[in-house]
C-alpha positions as CSV (number, residue, x, y, z in Angstrom):
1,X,-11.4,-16.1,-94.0
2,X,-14.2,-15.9,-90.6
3,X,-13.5,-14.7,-87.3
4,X,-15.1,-16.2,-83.9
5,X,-17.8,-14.1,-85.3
6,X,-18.2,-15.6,-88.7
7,X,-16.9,-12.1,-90.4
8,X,-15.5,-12.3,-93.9
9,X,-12.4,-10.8,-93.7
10,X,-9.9,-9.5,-96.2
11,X,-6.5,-10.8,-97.2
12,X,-3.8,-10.2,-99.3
13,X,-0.6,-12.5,-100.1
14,X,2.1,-12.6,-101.9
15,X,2.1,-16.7,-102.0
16,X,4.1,-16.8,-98.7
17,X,2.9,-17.2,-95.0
18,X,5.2,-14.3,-94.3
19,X,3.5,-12.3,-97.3
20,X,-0.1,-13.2,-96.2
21,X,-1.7,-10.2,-94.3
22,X,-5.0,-8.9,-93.1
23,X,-6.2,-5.9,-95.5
24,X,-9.7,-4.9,-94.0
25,X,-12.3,-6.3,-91.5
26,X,-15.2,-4.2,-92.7
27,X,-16.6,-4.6,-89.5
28,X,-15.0,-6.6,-86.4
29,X,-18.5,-6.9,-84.5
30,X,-21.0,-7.5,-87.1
31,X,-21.5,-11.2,-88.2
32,X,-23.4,-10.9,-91.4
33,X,-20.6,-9.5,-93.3
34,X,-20.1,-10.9,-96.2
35,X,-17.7,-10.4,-99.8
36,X,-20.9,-10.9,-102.2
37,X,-18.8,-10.8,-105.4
38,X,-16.5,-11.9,-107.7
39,X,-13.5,-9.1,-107.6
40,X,-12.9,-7.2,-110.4
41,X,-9.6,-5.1,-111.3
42,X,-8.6,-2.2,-112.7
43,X,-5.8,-0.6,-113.1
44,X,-4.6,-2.6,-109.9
45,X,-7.5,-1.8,-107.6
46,X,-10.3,-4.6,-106.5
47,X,-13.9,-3.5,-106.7
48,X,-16.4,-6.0,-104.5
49,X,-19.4,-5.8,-103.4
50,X,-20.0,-6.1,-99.5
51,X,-23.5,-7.4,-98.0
52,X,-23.7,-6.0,-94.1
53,X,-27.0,-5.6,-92.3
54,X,-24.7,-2.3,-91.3
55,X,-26.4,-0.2,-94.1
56,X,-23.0,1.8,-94.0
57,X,-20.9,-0.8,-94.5
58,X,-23.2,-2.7,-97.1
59,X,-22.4,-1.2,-100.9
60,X,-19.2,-1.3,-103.3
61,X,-15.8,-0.9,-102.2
62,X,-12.3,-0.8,-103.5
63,X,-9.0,-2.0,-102.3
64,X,-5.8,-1.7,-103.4
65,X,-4.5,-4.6,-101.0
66,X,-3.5,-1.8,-98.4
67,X,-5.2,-1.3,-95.4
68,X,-5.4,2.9,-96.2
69,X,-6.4,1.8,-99.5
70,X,-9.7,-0.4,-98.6
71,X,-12.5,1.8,-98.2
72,X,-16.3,1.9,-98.9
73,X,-17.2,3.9,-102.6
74,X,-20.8,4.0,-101.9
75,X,-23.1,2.3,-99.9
76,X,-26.5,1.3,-101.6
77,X,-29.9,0.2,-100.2
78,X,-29.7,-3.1,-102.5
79,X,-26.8,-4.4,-104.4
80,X,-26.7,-6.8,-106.8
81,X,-23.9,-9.1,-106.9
82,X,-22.7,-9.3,-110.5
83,X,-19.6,-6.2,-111.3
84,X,-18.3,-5.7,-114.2
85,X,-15.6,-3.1,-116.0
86,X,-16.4,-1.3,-119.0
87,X,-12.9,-0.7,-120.7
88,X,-10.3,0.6,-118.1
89,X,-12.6,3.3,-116.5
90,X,-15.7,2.4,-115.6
91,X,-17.6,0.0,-113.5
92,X,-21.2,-1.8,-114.1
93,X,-23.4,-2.5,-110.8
94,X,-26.9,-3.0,-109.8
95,X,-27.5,-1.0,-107.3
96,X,-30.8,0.7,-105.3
97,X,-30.9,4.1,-104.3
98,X,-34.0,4.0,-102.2
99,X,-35.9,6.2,-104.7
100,X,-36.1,3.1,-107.6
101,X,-35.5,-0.9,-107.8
102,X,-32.4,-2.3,-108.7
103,X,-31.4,-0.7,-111.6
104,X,-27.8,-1.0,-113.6
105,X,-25.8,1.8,-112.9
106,X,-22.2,3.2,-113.8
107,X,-19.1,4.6,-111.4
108,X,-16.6,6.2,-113.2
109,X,-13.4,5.6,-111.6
110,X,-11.5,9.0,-113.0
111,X,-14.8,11.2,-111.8
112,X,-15.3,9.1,-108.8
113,X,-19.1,9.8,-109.4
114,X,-22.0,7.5,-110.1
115,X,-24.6,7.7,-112.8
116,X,-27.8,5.2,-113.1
117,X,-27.9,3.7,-116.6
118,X,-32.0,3.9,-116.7
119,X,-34.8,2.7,-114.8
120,X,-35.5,-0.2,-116.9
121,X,-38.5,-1.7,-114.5
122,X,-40.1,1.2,-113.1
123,X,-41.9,-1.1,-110.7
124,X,-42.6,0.8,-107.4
125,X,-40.0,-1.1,-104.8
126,X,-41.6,-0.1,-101.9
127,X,-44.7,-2.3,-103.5
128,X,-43.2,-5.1,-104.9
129,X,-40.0,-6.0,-103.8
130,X,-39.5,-9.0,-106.3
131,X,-40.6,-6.6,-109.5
132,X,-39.3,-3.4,-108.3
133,X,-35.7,-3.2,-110.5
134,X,-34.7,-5.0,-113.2
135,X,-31.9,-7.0,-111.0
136,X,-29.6,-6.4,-114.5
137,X,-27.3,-9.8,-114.3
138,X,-25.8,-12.5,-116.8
139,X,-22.8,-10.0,-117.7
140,X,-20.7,-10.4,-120.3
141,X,-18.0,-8.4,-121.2
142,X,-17.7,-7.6,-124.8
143,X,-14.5,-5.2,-124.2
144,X,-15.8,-1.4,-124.5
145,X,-19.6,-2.6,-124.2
146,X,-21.5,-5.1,-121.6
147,X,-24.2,-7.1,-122.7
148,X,-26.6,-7.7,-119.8
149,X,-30.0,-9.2,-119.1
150,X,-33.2,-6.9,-117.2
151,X,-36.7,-7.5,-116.2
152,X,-38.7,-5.5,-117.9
153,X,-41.7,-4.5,-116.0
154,X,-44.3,-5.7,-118.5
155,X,-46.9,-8.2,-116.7
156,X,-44.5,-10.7,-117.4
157,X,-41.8,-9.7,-115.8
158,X,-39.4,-11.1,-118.5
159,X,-36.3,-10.6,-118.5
160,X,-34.7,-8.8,-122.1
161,X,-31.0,-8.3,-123.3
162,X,-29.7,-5.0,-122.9
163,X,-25.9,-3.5,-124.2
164,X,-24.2,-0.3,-122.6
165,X,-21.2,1.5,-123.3
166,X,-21.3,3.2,-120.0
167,X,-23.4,6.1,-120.9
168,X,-27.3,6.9,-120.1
């Protein structure tokens, strides 16, 4: 749901007005926050991604439906929208650090820790916004692997099908 300020906001219910409450408000005076993302859950926490022009509050978070249990993982300088788990322990994002494009990267939930997958365009994105990253997208989630799409950075710019199993 919004606020008077057009915030997204977080809810949780249990299907009852009683058991409908407010989780989070990422931020209660910004009013381009927004839940970019489809959720995705594992082992009973949500993983989102939340656009902010707060760069702190712009990145991937988690929830668990508690308030204590909402928090920001990692913020990122770009994010792409598309998440997706690998098995029961990891999680696939496109994310940049500032130092590269877009680029798929991993966060391994027992390790807490995040690991970039490769630098697929090596497009300079201070340059060329539109070319710097490979914006990896299209998931689809083959269990234990994710197939994926990336721009290459050839001079076409196409876009090529990639598979991980989480590791560099």
């Amino acid at each position: 749901s919004s606020d008077k300020y057009n915030n997204s906001q977080l809810w949780v219910t249990d299907g009852t007005p009683q058991g409908t409450i407010l989780v989070a408000d990422p931020d209660p005076l910004e009013n381009t926050i927004e839940f970019n993302s489809e959720f995705i859950v594992i082992n009973g926490v949500a993983y989102f991604y939340v656009d902010s022009s707060s760069p702190e509050k712009k990145g991937i978070w988690r929830s668990d439906g508690t308030k204590d249990g909402t928090f920001i993982l990692q913020s990122f300088e770009q994010v792409g929208a598309n998440l997706d788990n690998i098995g029961t322990e990891k999680l696939l994002v496109t994310v940049s650090d500032g130092t590269r494009g877009a680029e798929p990267a991993i966060y391994d939930i027992n390790t807490q820790s995040w690991t970039f997958l490769a630098d697929i365009n090596t497009a300079d994105p201070a340059t060329d916004f539109l070319t710097g990253g490979s914006w990896a997208g299209y998931q689809a989630n083959l269990g234990e692997k994710i197939l994926f799409t990336a721009r290459s950075s050839d001079k076409y710019n196409n876009s090529q099908l990639w598979v991980t199993d989480g590791t560099p």
